[in-house]
C-alpha positions in Angstrom: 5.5 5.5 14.8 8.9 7.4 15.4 12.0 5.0 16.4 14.4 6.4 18.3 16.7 3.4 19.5 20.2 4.4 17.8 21.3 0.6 17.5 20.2 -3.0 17.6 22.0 -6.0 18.7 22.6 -8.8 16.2 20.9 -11.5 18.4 18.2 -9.0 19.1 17.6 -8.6 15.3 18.2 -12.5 14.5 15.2 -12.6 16.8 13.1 -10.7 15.1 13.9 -12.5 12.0 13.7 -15.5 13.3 17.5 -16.2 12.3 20.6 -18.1 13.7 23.3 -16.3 14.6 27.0 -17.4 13.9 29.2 -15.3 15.1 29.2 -12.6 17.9 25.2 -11.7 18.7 26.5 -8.6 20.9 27.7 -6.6 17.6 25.6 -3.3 17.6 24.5 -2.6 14.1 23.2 1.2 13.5 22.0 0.8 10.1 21.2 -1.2 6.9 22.9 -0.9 3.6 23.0 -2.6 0.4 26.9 -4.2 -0.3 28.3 -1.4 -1.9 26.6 1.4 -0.1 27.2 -0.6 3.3 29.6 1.1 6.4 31.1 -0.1 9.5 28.3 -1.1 11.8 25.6 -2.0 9.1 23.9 -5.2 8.5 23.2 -6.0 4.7 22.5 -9.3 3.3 23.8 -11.8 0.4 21.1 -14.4 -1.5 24.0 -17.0 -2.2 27.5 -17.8 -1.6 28.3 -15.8 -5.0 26.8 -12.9 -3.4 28.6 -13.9 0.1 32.0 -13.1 -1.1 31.4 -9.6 -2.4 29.3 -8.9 0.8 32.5 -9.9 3.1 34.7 -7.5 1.2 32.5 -5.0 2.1 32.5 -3.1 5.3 29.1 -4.0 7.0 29.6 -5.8 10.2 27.4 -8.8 9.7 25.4 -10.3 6.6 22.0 -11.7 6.3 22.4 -14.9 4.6 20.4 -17.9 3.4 20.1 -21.0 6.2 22.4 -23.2 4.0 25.3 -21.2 5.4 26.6 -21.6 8.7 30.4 -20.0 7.9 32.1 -16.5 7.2 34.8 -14.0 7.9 32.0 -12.0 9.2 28.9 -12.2 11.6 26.1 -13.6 9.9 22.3 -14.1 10.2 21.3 -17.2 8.4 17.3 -17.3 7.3 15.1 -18.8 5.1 14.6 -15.7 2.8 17.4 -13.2 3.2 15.2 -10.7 1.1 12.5 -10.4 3.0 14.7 -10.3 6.7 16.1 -7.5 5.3 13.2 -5.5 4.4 12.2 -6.2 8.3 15.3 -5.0 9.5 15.5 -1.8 7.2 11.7 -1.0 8.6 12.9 -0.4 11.7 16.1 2.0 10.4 13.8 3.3 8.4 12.9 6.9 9.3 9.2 7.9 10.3 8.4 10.0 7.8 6.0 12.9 8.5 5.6 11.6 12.7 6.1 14.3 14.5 2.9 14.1 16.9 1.1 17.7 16.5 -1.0 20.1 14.6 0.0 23.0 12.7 -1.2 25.9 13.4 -2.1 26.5 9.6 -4.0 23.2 9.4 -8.2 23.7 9.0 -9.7 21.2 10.7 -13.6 20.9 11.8 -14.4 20.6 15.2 -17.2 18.2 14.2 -14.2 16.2 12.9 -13.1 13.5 15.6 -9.2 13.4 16.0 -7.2 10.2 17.5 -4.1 10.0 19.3 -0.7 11.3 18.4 -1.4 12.6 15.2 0.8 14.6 13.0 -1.1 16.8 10.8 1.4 19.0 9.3 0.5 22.9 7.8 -2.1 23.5 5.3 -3.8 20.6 5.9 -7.8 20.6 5.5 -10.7 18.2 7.6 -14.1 18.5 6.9 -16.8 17.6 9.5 -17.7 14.6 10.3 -14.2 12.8 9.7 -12.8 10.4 12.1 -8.9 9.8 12.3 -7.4 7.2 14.2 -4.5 6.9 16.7 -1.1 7.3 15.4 -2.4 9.0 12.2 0.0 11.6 9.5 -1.4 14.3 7.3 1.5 15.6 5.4 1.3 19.0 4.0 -1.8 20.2 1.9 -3.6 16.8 2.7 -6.9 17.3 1.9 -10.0 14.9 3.7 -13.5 14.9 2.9 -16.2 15.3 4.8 -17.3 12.3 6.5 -14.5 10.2 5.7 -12.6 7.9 8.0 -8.9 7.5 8.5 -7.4 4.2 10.2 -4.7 3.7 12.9 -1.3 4.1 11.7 -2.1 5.4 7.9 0.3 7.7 6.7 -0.6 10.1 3.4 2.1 12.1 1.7 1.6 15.4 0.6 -1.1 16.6 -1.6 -3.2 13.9 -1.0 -6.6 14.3 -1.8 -9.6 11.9 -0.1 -13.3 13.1 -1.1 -16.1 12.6 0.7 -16.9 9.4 2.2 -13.8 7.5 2.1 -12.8 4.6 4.5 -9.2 4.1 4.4 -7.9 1.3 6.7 -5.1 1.5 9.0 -1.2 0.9 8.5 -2.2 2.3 5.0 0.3 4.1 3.2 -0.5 6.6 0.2 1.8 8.2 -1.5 2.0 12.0 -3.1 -0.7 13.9 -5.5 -3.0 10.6 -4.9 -6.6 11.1 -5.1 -9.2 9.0 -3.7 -13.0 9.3 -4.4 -13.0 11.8 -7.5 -16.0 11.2 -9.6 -16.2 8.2 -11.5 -16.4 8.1 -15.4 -20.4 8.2 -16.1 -22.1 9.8 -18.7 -25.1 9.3 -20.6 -24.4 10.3 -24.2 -27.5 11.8 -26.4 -28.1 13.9 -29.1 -27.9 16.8 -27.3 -24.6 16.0 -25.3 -23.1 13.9 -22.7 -25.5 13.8 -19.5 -23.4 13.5 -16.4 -24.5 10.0 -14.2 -24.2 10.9 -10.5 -21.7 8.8 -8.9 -23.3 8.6 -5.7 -21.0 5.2 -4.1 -17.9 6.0 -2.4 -14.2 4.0 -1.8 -13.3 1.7 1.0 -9.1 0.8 1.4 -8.7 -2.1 3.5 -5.6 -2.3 5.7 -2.2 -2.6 4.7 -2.5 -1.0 1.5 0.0 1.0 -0.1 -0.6 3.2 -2.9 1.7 5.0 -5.4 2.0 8.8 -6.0 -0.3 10.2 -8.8 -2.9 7.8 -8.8 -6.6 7.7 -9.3 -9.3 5.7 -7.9 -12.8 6.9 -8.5 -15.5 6.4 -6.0 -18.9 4.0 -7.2 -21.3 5.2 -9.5 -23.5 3.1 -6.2 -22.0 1.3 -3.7 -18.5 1.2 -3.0 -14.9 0.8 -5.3 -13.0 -1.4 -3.2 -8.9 -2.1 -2.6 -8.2 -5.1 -1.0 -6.3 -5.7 2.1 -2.4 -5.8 1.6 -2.9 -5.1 -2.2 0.4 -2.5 -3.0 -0.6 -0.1 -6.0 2.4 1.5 -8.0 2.2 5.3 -9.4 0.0 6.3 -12.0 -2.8 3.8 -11.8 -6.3 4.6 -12.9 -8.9 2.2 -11.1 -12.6 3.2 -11.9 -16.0 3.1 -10.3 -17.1 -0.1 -8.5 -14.1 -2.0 -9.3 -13.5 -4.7 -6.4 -10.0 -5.5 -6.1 -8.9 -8.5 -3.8 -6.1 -9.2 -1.3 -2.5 -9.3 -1.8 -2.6 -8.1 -5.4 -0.2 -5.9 -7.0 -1.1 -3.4 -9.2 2.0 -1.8 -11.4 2.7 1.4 -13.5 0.3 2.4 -15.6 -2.3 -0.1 -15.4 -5.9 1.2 -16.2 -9.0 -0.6 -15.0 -12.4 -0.2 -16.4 -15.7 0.3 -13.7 -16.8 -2.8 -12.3 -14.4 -5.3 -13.2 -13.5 -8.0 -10.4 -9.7 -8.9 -9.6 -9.3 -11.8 -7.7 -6.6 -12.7 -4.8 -2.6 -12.2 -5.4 -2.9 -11.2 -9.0 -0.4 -9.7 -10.6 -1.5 -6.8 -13.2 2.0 -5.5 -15.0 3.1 -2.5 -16.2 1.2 -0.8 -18.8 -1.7 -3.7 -18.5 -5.1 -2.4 -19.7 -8.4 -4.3 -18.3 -11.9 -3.4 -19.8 -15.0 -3.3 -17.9 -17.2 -5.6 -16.4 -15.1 -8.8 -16.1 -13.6 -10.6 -13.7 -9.7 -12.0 -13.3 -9.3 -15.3 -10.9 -6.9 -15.9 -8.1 -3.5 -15.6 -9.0 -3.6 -14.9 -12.2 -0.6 -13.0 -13.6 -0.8 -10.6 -16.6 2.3 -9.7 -18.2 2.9 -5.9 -19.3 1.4 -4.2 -22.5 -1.3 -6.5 -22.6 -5.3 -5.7 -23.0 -7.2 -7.8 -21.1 -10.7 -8.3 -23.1 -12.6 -11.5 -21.2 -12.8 -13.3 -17.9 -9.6 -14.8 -16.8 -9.4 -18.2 -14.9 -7.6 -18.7 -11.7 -3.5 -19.0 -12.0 -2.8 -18.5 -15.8 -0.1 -16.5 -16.9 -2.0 -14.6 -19.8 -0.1 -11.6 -21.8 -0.7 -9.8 -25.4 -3.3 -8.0 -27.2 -5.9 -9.3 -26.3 -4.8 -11.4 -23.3 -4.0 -14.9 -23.6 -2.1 -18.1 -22.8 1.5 -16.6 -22.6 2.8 -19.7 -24.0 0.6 -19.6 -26.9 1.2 -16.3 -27.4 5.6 -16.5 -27.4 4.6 -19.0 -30.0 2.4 -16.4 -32.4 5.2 -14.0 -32.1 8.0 -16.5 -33.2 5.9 -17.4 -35.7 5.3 -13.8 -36.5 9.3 -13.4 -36.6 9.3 -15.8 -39.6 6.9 -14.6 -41.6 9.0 -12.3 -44.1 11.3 -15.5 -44.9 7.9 -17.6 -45.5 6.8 -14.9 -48.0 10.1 -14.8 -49.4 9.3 -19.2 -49.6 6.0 -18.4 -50.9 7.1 -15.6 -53.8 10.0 -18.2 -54.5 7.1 -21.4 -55.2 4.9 -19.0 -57.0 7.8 -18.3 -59.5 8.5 -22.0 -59.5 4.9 -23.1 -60.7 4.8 -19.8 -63.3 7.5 -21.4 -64.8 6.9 -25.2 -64.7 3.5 -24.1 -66.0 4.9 -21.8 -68.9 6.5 -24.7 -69.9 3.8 -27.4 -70.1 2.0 -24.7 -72.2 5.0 -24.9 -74.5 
């Protein structure tokens, strides 16, 4: 939704961070900066009194800082996480990108499609019949939805985003250029003859809050549906096959590949470059550190990483152990020449 207030108060924004103001609550602020970057009427923030000082030489007009500070030079907002009050602040500064309430003339869309309210659905875009968009809704430019797929409140896809048939996408959902959601997954029935093609006849369902990186894949079910949780964030150039069932709250980094119908658990953590094979399942909360292949189940809340995954403290100990291994061949060379000789000698 567009914003067009051009400032805030300070006490109205301690409010919505549920902060304590100390100092003068009727400053206007008109944007949000990082220290450096910051200028006269900004808010930006500071995790500690190290951070504190360099914020106050800057030239922001008041700080976010944690609640175990109640002085400054400046204006401050003390709160229990200063990271995350900032990111609520710089929402609202944040500009609405792709709102402007309207179709373009160039856009194709289906009569039997069913449009919401205030939508933005900018040129070149393309809706197929039967799709249903909700209130609030931007199409950038050269979007591309399939037939009968629905569109939630609020959900906002960059350009070039492609959605194939049959996709539910939630609302506030956020996807990000070149995306594609619903492509075929990865089925074939090898023979002697060839590679026979499986039908991939399921489809995708995004719950809300998701927000997915530019470039990335996820393939619709070979039957029944692939599934991103709710509030799960995705990073570019992720490949997630058919039926996988991701939970809530998880994120999902660079690179990471995930074979069909594996199962990921609440709030885990898949790193960069993290390869998952097929048909298993990773517990709440579980945390897999980048570069590593996960091969087997993994339990709830273990921090696994290597190749394959496993204990991470087990596996910092292989590689120091691994580290030492041309000075205990050098030990080993040294003993062999040892006995050589002390036998040479008893031969004697």
């Amino acid at each position: 939704m567009a914003n067009d207030r051009s400032f805030y108060t300070v006490g109205e924004l301690a409010e919505l961070i549920r902060g304590r103001v100390i100092g003068d609550p009727d400053l206007k602020i008109k944007g949000i900066a990082g220290v450096a970057e910051s200028k006269e009427e900004d808010l930006t923030f500071a995790e500690d009194k190290k951070y504190l000082a360099e914020a106050e030489k800057s030239r922001a007009a008041a700080i976010i800082v944690p609640e175990n500070i109640s002085e400054s030079r400046k204006t401050i907002i003390a709160v229990k996480n200063p990271r995350l009050a900032y990111a609520r602040v710089a929402a609202l500064f944040a500009p609405a990108v792709f709102y402007d309430p309207g179709i373009h003339p160039t856009a194709v869309i289906s009569p039997k499609a069913r449009i919401g309210k205030n939508v933005s659905i900018h040129a070149h875009v393309v809706v197929e019949e039967d799709v249903v968009i909700g209130d609030n809704v931007a199409l950038a430019p050269g979007v591309f939805i399939g037939k009968g797929s629905r569109i939630g409140d609020n959900t906002v896809l960059h350009p070039n985003v492609v959605v194939e048939y049959d996709s539910v996408i939630g609302s506030n959902v956020i996807i990000h250029a070149g995306t594609v959601i619903g492509s075929d997954g990865y089925g074939f029935v090898s023979v002697a003859d060839g590679h026979h093609k499986i039908p991939q006849l399921g489809n995708v369902i995004i719950e809300d809050n998701v927000e997915i990186g530019s470039n990335v894949s996820i393939d619709r079910g070979a039957s029944g549906p692939t599934v991103i949780g709710a509030g799960s964030k995705i990073d570019n150039l992720v490949q997630i096959a058919h039926n996988v069932k991701i939970g809530p709250d998880c994120l999902i980094i660079a690179q990471v590949g995930i074979a069909g119908s594996t199962e990921v658990g609440k709030r885990v953590i898949l790193a960069g470059k993290t390869g998952v094979v097929g048909h298993i399942r990773i517990g709440d909360q579980a945390v897999i550190a980048s570069d590593s292949v996960v091969t087997k189940d993994v339990p709830a809340g273990v921090f696994y990483s290597g190749r394959p995954a496993h204990d991470h403290k087990a596996a910092l100990r292989e590689q120091a152990a691994i580290r030492k291994l041309p000075d205990l061949m050098k030990k080993i060379k040294e003993l062999e020449e040892k006995i050589r000789r002390l036998e040479e000698k008893e031969e004697e």
